[in-house]
VOMI-278748 format. One line per 3 residues: number of its first residue (from 1); for each residue x, z, y of C-alpha. Coordinates in nm, 3 decimals. Example, Ala and Ser with C-alpha at 12.3 -4.5 7.8 and 13.67 -1.06 7.14 Angstrom:
% residues 2
1> 1.230/0.780/-0.450; 1.367/0.714/-0.106;
//
This chain:
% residues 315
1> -2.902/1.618/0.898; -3.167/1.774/1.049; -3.434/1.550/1.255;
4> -3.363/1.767/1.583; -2.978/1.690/1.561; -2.906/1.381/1.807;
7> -2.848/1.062/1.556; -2.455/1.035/1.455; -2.218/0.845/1.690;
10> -1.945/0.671/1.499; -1.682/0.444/1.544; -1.468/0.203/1.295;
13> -1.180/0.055/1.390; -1.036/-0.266/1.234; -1.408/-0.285/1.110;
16> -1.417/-0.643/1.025; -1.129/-0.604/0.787; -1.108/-0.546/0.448;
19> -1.143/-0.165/0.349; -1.316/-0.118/0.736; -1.621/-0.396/0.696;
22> -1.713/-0.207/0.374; -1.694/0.167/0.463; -1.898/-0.001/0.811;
25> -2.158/-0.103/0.560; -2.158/0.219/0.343; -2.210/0.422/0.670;
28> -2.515/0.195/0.815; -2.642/0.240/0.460; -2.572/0.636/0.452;
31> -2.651/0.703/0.778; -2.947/0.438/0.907; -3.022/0.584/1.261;
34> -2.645/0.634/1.342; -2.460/0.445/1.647; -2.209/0.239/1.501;
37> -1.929/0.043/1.735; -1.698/-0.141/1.524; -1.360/-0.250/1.724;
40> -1.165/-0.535/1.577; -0.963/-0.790/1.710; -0.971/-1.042/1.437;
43> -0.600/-1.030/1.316; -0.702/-0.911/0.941; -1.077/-0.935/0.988;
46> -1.374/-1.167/0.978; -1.680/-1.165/1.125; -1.849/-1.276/0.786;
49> -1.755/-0.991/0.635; -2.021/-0.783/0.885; -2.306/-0.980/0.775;
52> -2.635/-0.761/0.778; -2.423/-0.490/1.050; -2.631/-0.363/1.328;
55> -2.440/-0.185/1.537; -2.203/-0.279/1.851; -1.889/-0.464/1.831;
58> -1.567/-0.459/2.075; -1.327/-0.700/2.043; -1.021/-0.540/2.151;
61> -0.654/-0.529/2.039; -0.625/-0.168/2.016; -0.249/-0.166/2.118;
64> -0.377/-0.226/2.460; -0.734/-0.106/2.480; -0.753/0.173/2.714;
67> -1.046/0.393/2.589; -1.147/0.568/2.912; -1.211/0.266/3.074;
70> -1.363/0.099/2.751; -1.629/0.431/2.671; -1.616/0.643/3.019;
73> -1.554/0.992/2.965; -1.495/1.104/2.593; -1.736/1.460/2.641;
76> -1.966/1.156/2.772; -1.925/0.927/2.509; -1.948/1.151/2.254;
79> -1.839/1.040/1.924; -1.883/1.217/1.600; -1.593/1.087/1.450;
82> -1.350/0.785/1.484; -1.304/0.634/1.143; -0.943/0.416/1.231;
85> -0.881/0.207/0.991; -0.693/-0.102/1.203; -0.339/-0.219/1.151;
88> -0.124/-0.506/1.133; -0.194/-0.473/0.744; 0.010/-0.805/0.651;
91> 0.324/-0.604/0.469; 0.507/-0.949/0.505; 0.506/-0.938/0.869;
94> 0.898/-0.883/0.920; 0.878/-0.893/1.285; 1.005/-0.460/1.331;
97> 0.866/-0.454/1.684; 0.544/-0.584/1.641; 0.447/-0.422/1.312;
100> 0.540/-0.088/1.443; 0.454/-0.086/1.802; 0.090/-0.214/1.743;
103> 0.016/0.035/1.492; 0.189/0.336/1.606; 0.097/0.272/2.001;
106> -0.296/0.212/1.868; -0.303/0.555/1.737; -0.132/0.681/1.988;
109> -0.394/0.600/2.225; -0.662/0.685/2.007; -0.511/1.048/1.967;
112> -0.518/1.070/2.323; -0.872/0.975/2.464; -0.979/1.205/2.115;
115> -0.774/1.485/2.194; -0.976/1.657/2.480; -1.305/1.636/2.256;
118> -1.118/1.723/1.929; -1.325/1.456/1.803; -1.268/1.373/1.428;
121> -1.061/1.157/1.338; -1.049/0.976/0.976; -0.746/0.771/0.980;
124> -0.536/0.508/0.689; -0.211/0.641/0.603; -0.101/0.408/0.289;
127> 0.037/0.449/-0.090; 0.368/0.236/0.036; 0.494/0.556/0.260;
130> 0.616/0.687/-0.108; 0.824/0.367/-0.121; 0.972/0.283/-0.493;
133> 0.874/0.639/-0.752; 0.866/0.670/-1.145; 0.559/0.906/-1.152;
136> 0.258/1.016/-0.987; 0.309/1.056/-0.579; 0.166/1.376/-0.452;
139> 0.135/1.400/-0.081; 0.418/1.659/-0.032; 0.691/1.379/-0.162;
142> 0.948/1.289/0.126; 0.854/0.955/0.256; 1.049/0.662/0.163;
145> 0.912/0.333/0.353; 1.083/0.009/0.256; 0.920/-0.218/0.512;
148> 0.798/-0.177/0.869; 0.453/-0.150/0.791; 0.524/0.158/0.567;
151> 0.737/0.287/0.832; 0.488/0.256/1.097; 0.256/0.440/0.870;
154> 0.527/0.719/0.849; 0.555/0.783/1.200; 0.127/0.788/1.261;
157> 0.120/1.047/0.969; 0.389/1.237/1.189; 0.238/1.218/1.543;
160> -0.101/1.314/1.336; 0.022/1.652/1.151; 0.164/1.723/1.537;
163> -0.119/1.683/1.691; -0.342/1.859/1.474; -0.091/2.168/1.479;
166> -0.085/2.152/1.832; -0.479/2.188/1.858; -0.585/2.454/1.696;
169> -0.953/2.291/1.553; -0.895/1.917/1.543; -0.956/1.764/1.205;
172> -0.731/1.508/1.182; -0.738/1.326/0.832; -0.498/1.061/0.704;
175> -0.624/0.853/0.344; -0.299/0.735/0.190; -0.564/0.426/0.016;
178> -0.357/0.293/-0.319; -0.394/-0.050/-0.406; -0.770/-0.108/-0.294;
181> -0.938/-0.438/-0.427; -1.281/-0.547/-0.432; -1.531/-0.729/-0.210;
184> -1.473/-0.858/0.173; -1.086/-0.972/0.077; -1.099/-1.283/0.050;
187> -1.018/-1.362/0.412; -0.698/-1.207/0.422; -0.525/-1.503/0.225;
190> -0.197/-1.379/0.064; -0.196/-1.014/0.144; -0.532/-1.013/-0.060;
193> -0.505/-0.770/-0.402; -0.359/-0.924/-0.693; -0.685/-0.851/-0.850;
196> -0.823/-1.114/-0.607; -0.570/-1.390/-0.699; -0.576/-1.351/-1.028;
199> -0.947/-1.419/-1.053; -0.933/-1.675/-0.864; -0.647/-1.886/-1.108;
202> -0.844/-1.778/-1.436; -1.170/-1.912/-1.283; -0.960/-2.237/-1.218;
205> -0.859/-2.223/-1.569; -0.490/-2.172/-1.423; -0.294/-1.919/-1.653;
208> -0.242/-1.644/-1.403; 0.074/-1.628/-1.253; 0.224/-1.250/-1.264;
211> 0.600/-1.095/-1.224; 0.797/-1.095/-1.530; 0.680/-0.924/-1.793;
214> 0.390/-0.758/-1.661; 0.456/-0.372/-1.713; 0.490/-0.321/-1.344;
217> 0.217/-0.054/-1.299; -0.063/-0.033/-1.019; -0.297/0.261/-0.924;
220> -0.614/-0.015/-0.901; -0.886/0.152/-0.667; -1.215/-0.046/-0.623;
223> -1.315/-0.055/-0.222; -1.630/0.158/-0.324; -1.406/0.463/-0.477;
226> -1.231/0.410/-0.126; -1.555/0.391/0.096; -1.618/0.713/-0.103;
229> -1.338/0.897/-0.046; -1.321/0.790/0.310; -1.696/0.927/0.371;
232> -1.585/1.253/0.187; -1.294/1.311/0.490; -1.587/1.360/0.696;
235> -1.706/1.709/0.550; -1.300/1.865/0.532; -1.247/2.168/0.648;
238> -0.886/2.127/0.761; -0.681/1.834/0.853; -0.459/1.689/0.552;
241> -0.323/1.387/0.446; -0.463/1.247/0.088; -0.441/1.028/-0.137;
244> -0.682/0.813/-0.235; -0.658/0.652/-0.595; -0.775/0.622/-0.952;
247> -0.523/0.857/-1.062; -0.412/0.576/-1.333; -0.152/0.333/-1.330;
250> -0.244/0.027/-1.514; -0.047/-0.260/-1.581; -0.042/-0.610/-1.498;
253> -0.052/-0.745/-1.806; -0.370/-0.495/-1.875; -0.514/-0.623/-1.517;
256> -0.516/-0.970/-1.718; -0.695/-0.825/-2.027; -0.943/-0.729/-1.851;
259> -1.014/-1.013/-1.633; -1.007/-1.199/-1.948; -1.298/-0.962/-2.082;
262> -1.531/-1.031/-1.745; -1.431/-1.401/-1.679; -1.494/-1.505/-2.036;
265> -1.147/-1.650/-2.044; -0.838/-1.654/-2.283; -0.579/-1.734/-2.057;
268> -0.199/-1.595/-2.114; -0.006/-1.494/-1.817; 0.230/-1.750/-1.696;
271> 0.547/-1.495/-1.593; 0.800/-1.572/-1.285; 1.101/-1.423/-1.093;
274> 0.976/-1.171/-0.910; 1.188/-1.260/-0.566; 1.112/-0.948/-0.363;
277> 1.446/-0.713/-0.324; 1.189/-0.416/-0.198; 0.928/-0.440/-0.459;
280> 0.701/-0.124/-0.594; 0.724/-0.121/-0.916; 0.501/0.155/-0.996;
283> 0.236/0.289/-0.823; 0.008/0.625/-0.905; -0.183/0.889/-0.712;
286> -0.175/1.240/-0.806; -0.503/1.348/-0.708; -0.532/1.726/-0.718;
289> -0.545/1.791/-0.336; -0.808/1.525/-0.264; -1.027/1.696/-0.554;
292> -1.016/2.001/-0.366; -1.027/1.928/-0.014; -1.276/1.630/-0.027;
295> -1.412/1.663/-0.353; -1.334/1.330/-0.431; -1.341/1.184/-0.741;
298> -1.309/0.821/-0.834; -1.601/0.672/-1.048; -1.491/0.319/-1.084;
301> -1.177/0.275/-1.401; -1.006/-0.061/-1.377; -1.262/-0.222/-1.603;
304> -1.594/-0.039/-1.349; -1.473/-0.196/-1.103; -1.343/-0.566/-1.209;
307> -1.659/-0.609/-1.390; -1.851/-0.513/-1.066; -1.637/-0.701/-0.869;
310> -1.655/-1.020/-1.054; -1.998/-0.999/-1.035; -2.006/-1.000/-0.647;
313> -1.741/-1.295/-0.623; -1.906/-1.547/-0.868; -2.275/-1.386/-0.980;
//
């Protein structure tokens, strides 16, 4: 960026939550003179997990904030682009109304107050839209949501490919994220990655507790191959919908090898009835439209990133 450009204007929703905190990091660290506003209401977030952020904060449940009256105009507020990463992210939260309501009406109004700016608009889609597969999902698969959290996340990639098609010039991006671990989880309790709570039993010298047998396969991204990707949706030249992965499935029983490796432990998995009817058995992105249109390309394997992470958690 030039120095006579104004400084960047940005805003993160859900900013104090997991995958949101981080990318809010990456971007005061990418972009030091920015304007940052992070809106969060504290459902899936922390404050903690901002530590060292220097930008603005709104608390605000986004299913009711009206923007207008929040930022004024949008031409006057003038945002470079709204990164919206907030949701009801808890895929255990049964309650149909809720779950889809708050995350589809949030967009909603989000889509609206950017609409007369075509401001752009960076936005989590999620893996679980491809519901239960055998092989790699690419983004043109019919969507199969087995909960109401995928479902909601359905129905925002929807409303977004209208919208963009109805504006000829707004970039509308949607990051279908795979199954993101790594720092600034720990607050989110159960929903937290497997890779999270499978640390934390080993470092108790607890065997780790995984489904029976442990083949059940995961596309493990580390949070910084997501912050990455996420960045990269800022440069696109055309609204899409991508995934964001490793392009590997790895499986449980591996995830446990190699947490083994970094934790200096020997500890077998303990296996148990899985008791979910609606459970993904295998996960993997097929990454050959995110190549192109973001030139992204994940630099953390499952091993990168465990190793990294389990340096952050316990030094």
């Amino acid at each position: 960026m030039s120095s006579t450009e104004s400084p960047l204007n940005l805003i993160v929703t859900g900013g104090a939550g997991f995958i949101g905190s981080n990318l809010t990091l990456a971007l005061q660290e990418k972009f030091p003179d920015a304007r940052l506003t992070v809106i969060d209401d504290f459902r899936s977030g922390n404050f903690k997990n901002l530590a060292g952020y220097r930008g603005d904060f709104v608390a605000q449940n986004l299913a009711r904030l009206d923007w207008r009256e929040q930022f004024g105009d949008p031409a006057a507020a003038g945002f470079d682009v709204i990164f919206h990463l907030a949701s009801i992210t808890d895929t255990t939260n049964h309650d149909q109304f809720e779950q889809v309501h708050d995350n589809v009406e949030s967009f909603r109004r989000l889509l609206n107050f950017a609409r007369p700016t075509k401001t752009r608009i960076i936005y989590a889609s999620s893996a679980s839209t491809y519901g239960a597969v055998t092989q790699a999902s690419m983004e043109s698969n019919a969507a199969a949501p087995a909960n109401a959290y995928s479902f909601s996340k359905v129905i925002m990639d929807n409303i977004a490919r209208r919208a963009a098609a109805e504006s000829t010039g707004w970039i509308i991006i949607g990051l279908r994220y795979f199954n993101v671990y790594g720092p600034r989880e720990a607050h989110k309790g159960v929903p937290a990655s497997m890779v999270y709570h499978l640390a934390q039993q080993m470092k108790a010298s607890q065997r780790p507790r995984i489904f029976k047998h442990g083949e059940q396969k995961r596309d493990f991204v580390y949070v910084k191959d997501a912050v990455e990707g996420s960045i990269r949706a800022f440069d696109a030249k055309a609204s899409g919908i991508y995934n964001v992965g490793t392009g590997q499935a790895r499986s449980f029983n591996e995830l446990v090898d190699v947490l083994n490796k970094c934790l200096g432990t020997n500890l077998q998995p303990d296996y148990i009835d899985n008791p979910h009817a609606h459970y993904q058995d295998f996960t993997q992105a097929d990454l050959t439209n995110a190549r192109s249109a973001l030139g992204y390309e994940p630099r953390f394997t499952l091993e990168d990133g465990v190793r990294d992470y389990m340096q952050w958690l316990y030094g």
